[in-house]
VEXTIGU-162183 format. One record per residue (C-alpha): residue number from 1; x, y, z. Coordinates in nm, 3 decimals. Layout:
<nodes>
NODE     k         x         y         z
NODE   NUM         X         Y         Z
...
</nodes>
This chain:
<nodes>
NODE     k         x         y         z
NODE     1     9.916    15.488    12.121
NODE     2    10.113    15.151    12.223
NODE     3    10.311    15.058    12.505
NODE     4    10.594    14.912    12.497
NODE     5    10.601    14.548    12.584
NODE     6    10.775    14.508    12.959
NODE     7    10.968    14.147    12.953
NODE     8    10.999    14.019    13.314
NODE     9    11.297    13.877    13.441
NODE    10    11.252    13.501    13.580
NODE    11    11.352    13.695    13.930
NODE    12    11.118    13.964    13.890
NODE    13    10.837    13.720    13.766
NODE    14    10.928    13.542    14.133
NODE    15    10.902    13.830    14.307
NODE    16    10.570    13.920    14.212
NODE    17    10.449    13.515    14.229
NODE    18    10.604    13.494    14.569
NODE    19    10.372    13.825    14.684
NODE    20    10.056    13.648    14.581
NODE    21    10.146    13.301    14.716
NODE    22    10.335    13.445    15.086
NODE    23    10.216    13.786    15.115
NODE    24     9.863    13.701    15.010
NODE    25     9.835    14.024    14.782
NODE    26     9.550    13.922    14.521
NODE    27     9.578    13.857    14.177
NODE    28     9.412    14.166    14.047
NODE    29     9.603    14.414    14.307
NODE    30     9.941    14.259    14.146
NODE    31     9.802    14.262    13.764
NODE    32     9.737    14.584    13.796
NODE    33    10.014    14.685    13.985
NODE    34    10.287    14.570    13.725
NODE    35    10.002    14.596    13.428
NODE    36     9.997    14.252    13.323
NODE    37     9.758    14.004    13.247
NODE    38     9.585    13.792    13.453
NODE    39     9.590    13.504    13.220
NODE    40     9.964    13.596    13.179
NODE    41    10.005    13.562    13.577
NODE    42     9.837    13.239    13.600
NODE    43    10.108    13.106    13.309
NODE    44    10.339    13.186    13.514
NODE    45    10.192    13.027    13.777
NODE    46    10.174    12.729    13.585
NODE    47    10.550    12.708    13.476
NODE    48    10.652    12.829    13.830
NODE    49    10.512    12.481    14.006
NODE    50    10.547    12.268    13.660
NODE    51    10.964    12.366    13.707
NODE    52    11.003    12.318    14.091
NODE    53    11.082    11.986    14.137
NODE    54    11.404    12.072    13.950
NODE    55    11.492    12.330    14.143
NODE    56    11.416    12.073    14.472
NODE    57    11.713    11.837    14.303
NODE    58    12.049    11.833    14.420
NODE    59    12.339    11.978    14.256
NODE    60    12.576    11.724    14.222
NODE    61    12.265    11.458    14.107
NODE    62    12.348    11.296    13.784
NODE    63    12.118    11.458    13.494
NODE    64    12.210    11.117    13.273
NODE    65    12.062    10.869    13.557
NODE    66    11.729    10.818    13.451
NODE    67    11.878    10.768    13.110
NODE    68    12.114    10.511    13.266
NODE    69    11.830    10.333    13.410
NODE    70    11.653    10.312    13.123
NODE    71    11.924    10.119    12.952
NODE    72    12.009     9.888    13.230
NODE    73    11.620     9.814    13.257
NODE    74    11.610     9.760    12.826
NODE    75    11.967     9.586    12.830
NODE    76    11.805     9.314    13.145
NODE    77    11.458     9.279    12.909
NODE    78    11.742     9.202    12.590
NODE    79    11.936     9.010    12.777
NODE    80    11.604     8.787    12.948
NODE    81    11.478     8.781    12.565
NODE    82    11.808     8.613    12.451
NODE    83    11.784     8.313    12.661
NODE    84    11.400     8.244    12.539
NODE    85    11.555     8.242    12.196
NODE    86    11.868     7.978    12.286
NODE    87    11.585     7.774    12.487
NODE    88    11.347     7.767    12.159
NODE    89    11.650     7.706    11.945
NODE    90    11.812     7.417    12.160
NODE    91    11.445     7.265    12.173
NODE    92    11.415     7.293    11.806
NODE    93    11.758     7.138    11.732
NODE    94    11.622     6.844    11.965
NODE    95    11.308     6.789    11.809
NODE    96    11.444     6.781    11.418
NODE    97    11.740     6.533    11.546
NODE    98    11.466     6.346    11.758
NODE    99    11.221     6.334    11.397
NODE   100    11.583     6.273    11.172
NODE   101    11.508     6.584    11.003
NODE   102    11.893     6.680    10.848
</nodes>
């Protein structure tokens, strides 16, 4: 017979991460324990530390700035590639007038 798959809240799924990493319970004790998977623990594990720099960012922080950044940074390198192009083109214009090339 089959039991019946238990899904773990992301508190409960804290709960049991935060007794292995603070109360130093081992991984075996808490697999069996809440009759889980090792391999299952260590994912969370994995996603637990992958996530927490963004819960280590502030509220109020803007989630568009990097995006903003970006596009000042690619607007500068447009801008920066522009003014190569009117230099070339001025410096062509004076060549052909200097050859009398119409």
């Amino acid at each position: 017979m089959r039991k019946a798959r238990k899904n773990y809240s992301a508190d409960e799924k804290v709960a049991i991460l935060r007794r292995h990493l603070i109360d130093r319970v081992s991984v075996a004790d808490l697999c069996d324990e809440h009759q889980i998977q090792p391999t299952l623990f260590y994912k969370w594990q994995a996603q637990f530390f992958e996530n927490g720099a963004a819960a280590m960012q502030r509220k109020n922080a803007d989630p568009q700035a990097p995006l903003k950044k970006t596009i000042g940074r690619l607007e500068e390198k447009l801008r920066r590639k522009n003014e190569v192009v009117a230099e070339l083109l001025e410096q062509h214009l004076s060549l052909k007038k200097e050859l009398g090339e119409p």
